[in-house]
C-alpha positions as MATLAB code, in Angstrom:
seq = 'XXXXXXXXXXXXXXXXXXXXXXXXXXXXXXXXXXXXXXXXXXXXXXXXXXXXXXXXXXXXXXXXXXXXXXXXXXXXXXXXXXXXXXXXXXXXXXXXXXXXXXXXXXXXXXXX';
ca = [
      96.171  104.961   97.290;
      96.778  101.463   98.983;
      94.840   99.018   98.292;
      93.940   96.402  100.784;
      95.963   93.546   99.542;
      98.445   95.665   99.332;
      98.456   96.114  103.116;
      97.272   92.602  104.023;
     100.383   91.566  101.788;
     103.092   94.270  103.879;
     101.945   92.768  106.934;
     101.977   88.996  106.420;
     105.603   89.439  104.998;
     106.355   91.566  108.322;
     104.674   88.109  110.124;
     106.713   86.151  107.956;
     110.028   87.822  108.690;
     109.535   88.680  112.330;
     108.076   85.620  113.386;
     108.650   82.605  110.867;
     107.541   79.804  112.871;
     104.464   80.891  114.565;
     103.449   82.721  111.298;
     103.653   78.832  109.701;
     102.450   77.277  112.301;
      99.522   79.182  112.650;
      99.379   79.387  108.741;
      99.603   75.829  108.342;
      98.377   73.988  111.627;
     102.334   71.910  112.011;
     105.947   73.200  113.235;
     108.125   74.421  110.550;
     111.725   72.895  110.225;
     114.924   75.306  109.684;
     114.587   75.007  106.107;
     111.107   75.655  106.030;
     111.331   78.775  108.479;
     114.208   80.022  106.317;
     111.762   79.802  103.483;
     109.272   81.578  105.062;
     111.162   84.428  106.296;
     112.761   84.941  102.387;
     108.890   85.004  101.231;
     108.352   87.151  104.164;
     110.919   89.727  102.854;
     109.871   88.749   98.817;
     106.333   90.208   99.735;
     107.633   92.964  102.081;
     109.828   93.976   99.302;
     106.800   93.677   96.605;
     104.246   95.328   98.943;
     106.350   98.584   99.206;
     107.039   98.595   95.330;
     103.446   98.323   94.809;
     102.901  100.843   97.417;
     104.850  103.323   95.713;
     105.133  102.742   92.242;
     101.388  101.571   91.649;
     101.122  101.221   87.742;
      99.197   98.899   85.911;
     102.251   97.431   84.679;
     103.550   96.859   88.247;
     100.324   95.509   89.689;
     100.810   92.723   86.597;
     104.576   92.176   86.428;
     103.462   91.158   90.742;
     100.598   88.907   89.483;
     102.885   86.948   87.848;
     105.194   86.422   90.286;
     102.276   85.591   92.739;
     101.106   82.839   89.585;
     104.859   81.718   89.454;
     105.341   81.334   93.186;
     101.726   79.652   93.255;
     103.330   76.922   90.650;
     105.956   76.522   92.243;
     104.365   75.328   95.416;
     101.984   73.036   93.359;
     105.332   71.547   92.316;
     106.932   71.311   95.506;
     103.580   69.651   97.017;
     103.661   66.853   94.039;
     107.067   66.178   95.072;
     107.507   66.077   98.583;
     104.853   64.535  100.406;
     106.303   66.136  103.693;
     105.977   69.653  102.624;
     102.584   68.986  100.487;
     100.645   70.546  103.285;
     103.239   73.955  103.746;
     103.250   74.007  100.068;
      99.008   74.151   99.154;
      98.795   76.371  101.866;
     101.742   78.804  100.848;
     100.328   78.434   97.194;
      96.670   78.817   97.994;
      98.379   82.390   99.695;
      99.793   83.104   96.225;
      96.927   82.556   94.557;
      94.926   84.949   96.646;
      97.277   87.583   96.368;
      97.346   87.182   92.395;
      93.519   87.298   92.452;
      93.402   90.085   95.031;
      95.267   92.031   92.552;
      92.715   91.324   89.852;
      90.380   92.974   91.531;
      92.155   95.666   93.195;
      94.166   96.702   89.791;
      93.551  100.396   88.763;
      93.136  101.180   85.306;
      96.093  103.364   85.064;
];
């Protein structure tokens, strides 16, 4: 059974992929740059791609090994903010996103 993060997660990275820029902009209140709206749409297929694995091959294990990448991507935006002041705002945002997931999946994670 899908959980809602699950979903919520398939269709930002659908947002993210069909429509980078207003999907950021909207996300982040500013314009996103090409590199930024490349970004975004390679996130938007990263959590597309995770979504459906979770979808289908829900195990404990799986729920986890996504939590971490949610925890990595999160530190990885900390990172990015700390070092470019241009992106800080894109980055909290994008990480504050990751976070959310990661904690989402906390809560939603069966016991199998």
């Amino acid at each position: 059974m899908a959980t809602v993060s699950e979903v919520v997660r398939l269709g930002y990275g659908v947002a993210l992929l069909v429509d980078p820029e207003g999907t950021g902009r909207r996300m982040t209140g500013g314009p996103l740059d090409a590199r930024a709206t490349l970004a975004a749409r390679v996130l938007g297929a990263r959590h597309v791609v995770q979504a459906l694995v979770s979808l289908s091959h829900g195990t404990r294990l799986v729920r986890r090994m996504g939590q971490a990448t949610d925890l990595l991507h999160a530190a990885s935006m900390g990172a990015l903010a700390a070092y470019d002041p241009a992106r800080r705002r894109q980055a909290l945002t994008d990480g504050t996103v990751a976070l959310a997931f990661a904690a989402a999946g906390q809560v939603g994670s069966p016991s199998t």
